[in-house]
N, C-alpha and C positions, 0 to 999 in steps of 0.2 A: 248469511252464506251457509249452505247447509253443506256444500264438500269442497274438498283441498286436492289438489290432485297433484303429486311429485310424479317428477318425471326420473326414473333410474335410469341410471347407465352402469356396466359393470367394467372393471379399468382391469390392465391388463393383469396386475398382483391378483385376481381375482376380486377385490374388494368391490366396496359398491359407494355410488354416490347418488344423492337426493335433492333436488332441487326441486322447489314449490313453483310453479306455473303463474299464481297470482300473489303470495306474498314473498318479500325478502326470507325465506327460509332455508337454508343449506344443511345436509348433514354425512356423512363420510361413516361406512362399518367393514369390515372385515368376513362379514356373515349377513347373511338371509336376516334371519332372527335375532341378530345385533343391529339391523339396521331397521328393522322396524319396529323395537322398542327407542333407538336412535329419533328415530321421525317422530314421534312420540312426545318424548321428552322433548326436542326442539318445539314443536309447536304449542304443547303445554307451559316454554319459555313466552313464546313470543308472541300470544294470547295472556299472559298472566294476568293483565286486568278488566279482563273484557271474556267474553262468550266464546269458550272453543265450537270450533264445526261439527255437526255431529259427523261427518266422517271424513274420513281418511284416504286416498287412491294411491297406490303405487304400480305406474306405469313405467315397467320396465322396455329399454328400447335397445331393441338389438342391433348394431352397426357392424356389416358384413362386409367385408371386397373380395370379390369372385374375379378370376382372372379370366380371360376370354378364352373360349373356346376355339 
């Protein structure tokens, strides 16, 4: 597996959430750059005895409701 791809969402507190697309990986930050040393440190857990990916995705997903016109 050469990449991991989270999907972000940002919650209303501003914070952010991390979900991996293909494995059991979850991770929750406060910040941009909290969370992706966040993501980090989770998958560096949940690879610990086997070969991390060389890379990394964070696909952040914007959920809008537009009222009608």
């Amino acid at each position: 597996m050469a990449e991991l791809v989270f999907e972000v969402t940002q919650e209303a507190d501003g914070g952010y959430c991390a979900e991996c697309l293909t494995h059991e990986i979850f991770t929750q930050a406060n910040s941009w750059e909290e969370l992706r040393e966040n993501v980090r440190e989770a998958v560096r857990a949940y690879f610990f005895d086997s070969d991390i990916p060389g890379q990394i995705r964070l696909h952040l997903v914007r959920d809008e409701m537009l009222a009608p016109l």
